[in-house]
N, C-alpha and C positions, 0 to 999 in steps of 0.2 A: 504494500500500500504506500504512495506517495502522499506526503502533505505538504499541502501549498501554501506559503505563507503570503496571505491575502492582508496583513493590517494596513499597509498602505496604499490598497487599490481596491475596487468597486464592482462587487459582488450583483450580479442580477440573475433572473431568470434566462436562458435560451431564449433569443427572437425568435420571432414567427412569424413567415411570407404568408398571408395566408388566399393568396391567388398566381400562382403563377404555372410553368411551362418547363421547369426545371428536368432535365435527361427525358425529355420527348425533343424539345426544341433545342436539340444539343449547339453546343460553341464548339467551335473548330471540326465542325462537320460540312459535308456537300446536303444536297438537297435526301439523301439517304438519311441524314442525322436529324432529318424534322417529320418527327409521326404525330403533328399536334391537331390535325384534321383530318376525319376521312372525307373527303369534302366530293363523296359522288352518290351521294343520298341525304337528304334534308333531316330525314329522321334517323338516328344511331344510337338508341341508348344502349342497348349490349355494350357498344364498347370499352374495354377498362383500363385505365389510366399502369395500373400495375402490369400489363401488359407490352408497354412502352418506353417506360422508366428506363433508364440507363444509367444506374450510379456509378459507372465509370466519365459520366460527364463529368469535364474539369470546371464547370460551374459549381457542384459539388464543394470542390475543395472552397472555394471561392466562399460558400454560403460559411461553412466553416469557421474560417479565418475573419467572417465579422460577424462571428455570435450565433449565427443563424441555426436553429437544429431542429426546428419543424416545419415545414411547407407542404401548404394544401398544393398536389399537383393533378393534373387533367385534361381533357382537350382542348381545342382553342375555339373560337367560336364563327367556325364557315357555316353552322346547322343549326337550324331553330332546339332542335333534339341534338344534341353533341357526344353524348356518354359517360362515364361515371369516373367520380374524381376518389383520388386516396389520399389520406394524410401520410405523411410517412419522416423519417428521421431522415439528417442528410450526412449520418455516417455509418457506412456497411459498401457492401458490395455484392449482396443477395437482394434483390430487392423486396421478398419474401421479409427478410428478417429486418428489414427495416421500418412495414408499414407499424402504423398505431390503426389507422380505421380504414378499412374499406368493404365497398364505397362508403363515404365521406361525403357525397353530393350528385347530386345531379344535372350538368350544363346543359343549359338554355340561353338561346342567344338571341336576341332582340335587333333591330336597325339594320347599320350598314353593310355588316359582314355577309351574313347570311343572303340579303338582298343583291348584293357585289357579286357572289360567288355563283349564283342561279341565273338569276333574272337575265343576265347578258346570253345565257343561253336556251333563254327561251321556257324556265322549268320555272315551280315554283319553287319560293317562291320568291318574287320580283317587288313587292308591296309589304312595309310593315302590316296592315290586313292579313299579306298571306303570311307570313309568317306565323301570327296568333291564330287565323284558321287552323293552319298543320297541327299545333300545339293542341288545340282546344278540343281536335278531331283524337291526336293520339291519348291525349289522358281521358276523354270520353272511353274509347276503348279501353284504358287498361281499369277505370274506375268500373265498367259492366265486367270487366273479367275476374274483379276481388269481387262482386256488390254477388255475384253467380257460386261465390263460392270454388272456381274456378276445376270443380269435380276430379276428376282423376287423369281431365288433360289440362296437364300444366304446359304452358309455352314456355321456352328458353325467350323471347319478345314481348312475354306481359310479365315473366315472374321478375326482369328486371327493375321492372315499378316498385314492389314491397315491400322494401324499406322505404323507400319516398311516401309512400301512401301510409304504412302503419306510423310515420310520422319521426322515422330514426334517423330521416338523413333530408337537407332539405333541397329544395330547387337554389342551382345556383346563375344566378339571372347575369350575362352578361349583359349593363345597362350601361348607355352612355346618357342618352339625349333625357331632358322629362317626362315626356312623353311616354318613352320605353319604359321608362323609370313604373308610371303608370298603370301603361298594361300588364306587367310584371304582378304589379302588387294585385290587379286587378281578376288574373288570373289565377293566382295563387288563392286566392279567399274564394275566389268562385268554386274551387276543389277541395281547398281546405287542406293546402299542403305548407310548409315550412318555406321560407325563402329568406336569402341574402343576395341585395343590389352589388351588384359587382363594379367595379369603376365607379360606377354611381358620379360622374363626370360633372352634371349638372343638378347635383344633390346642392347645394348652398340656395342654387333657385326655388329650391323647395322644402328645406329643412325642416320647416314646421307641420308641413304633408308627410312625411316622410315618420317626422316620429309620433302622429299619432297613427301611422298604419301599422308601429312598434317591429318593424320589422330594420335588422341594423345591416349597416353600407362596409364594404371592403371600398377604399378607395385608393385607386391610381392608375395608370403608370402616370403620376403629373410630372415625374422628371422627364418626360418623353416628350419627343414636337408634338404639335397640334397639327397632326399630318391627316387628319381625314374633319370632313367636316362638323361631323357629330359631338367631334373633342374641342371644340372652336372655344370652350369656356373653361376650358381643364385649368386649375388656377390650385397651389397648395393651399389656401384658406378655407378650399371644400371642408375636409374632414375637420380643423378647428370648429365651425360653423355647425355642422350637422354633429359634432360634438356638445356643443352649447346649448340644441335644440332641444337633446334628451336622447339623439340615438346612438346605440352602441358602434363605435368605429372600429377598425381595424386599417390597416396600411398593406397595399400591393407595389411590389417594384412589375407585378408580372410577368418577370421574364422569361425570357429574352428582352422585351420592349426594353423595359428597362433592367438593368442588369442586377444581380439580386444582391450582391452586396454591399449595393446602394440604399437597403433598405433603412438601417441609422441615419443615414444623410435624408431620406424623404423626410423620416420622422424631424430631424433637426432642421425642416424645411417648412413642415406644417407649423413649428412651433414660431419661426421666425414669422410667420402668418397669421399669429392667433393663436394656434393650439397650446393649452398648457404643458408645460415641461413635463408633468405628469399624467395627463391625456395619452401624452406623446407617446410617451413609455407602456403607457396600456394596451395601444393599439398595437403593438410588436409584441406584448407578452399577454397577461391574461385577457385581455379584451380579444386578440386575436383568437384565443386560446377558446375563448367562450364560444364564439361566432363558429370557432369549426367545431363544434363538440367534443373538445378534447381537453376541457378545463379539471377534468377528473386526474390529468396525470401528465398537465404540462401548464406552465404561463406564470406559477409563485414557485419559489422554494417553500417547500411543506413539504413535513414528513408526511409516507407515503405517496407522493407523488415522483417522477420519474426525475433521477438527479441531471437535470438538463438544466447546463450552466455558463452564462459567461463571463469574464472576471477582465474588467477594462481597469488602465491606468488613467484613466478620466471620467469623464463624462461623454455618455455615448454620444449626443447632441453634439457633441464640440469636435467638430473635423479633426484635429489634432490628436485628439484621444486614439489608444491603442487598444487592441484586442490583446491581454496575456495568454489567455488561457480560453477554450473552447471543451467542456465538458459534455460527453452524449452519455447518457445511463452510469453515470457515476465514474465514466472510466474517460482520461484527457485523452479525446480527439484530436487537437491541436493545440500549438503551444508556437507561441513567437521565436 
């Protein structure tokens, strides 16, 4: 056993990405090293994010070295329907032996993507309309397939719903625009399923909608351009703002977009905007923690929870600061 002598430097929980693309949308890959779409059918929930993972991506180490040791990972959002997210550690090389949950979520994707990737060719769907049709048409189907009792044929295509539906994992909405933001929330209560706003881009527009729908925001890539037009308002004061209103936040680098171990410097970006110092720090630990359902065994140092730890010579906020030490399950991952 090693003991660290921590009296002159700053003990925290393990960050937490809690949206990103992390060993699907590999660095230092060709177009072989990005499986974060199946992007030749609208509807994909079978597919699993554990299935894609590649902990030999060197964004891995990456997350490491700034603390990083839970991220929600999963498809990317070309399909109104996208597939199933896992939480996982980002130290191992099994990726078996690294999740904490899965699935972890459900991706649904709202706007520009979805519409970009179809409609130019002619499919659906080409209209935020059709994209909520598709949606509305499959969880129709998979709510007749539990409400049936679903007898002695189970589909490998509806029993992928049953956790989303028995309420264990929730819709994960990628949302940019209000709007989307909207329909999101709007369909989710019309099902009566679980959901978190993803990007939630133009959440500040509507902060006060937003927390009484009680339903809480992953917000970012806002260190990213303002490269499509639905992102036209992505601004770091978002998540201060929809912090202040009463909803739970968390912070995404999403990457690739933005790279993941930029996620202290988002947070130390929100705060320079608004967010309290201690907001700040929630949204990368327990608040993340909450929002992915994994606050039973990640996000505070508490006994009985998983010794996921990182140990800075400053203050994470403050660019200057160092990472010492990067702790996964009680055992030093990384060390400076």
């Amino acid at each position: 056993m090693k003991i660290i002598d921590a009296s002159d430097l700053r003990v925290y929980p393990g960050f937490i990405d809690a949206h990103s693309h992390i060993g699907i949308s590999e660095e230092k890959k060709t177009s072989q090293g990005d499986e974060s779409n199946e992007g030749t059918n609208p509807i994909t929930p079978c597919i699993r994010a554990i299935d894609a993972i590649n902990p030999m991506d060197s964004a891995f180490h990456n997350a490491l070295a700034a603390g990083i040791t839970g991220v929600m990972v999963g498809p990317g959002s070309a399909n109104p329907i996208g597939g199933q997210f896992a939480f996982v550690k980002t130290h191992g090389r099994r990726i078996d032996d690294m999740v904490v949950m899965a699935p972890s979520a459900m991706k649904f994707a709202f706007g520009e993507n979805p519409m970009t990737n179809y409609g130019p060719n002619g499919n659906i769907p080409s209209t935020r309309m059709g994209i909520a049709s598709l949606i509305r048409e499959e969880l129709t189907l998979a709510k007749q397939y539990f409400s049936n009792g679903n007898g002695s044929q189970k589909t490998f295509a509806m029993e992928c719903y049953r956790d989303l539906f028995e309420g264990k994992i929730p819709i994960k909405a990628h949302v940019h625009r209000a709007d989307d933001i909207f329909t999101a929330i709007r369909i989710a209560d019309e099902f009566g399923l679980g959901l978190t706003l993803d990007h939630c881009t133009e959440g500040h527009l509507i902060a006060d909608i937003i927390a009484q729908s009680g339903y809480p925001a992953i917000v970012g890539p806002s260190l990213a351009s303002r490269s499509k037009d639905e992102v036209s308002h992505s601004d770091f004061k978002t998540p201060g703002v929809l912090q202040k209103a009463g909803v739970l936040v968390a912070l995404t680098t999403d990457h690739p977009v933005s790279r993941i171990q930029y996620l202290p410097l988002c947070a130390a970006l929100a705060v320079k905007e608004g967010m309290s110092e201690w907001g700040a720090l929630r949204a990368i630990t327990i608040d993340a923690a909450r929002i992915c359902r994994v606050d039973h065994r990640l996000g505070s140092i508490k006994e009985g929870k998983d010794a996921d730890i990182v140990i800075y010579d400053g203050s994470p906020l403050k660019i200057a600061s160092n990472v010492k030490y990067t702790i996964v399950n009680g055992q030093i991952a990384w060390q400076a």
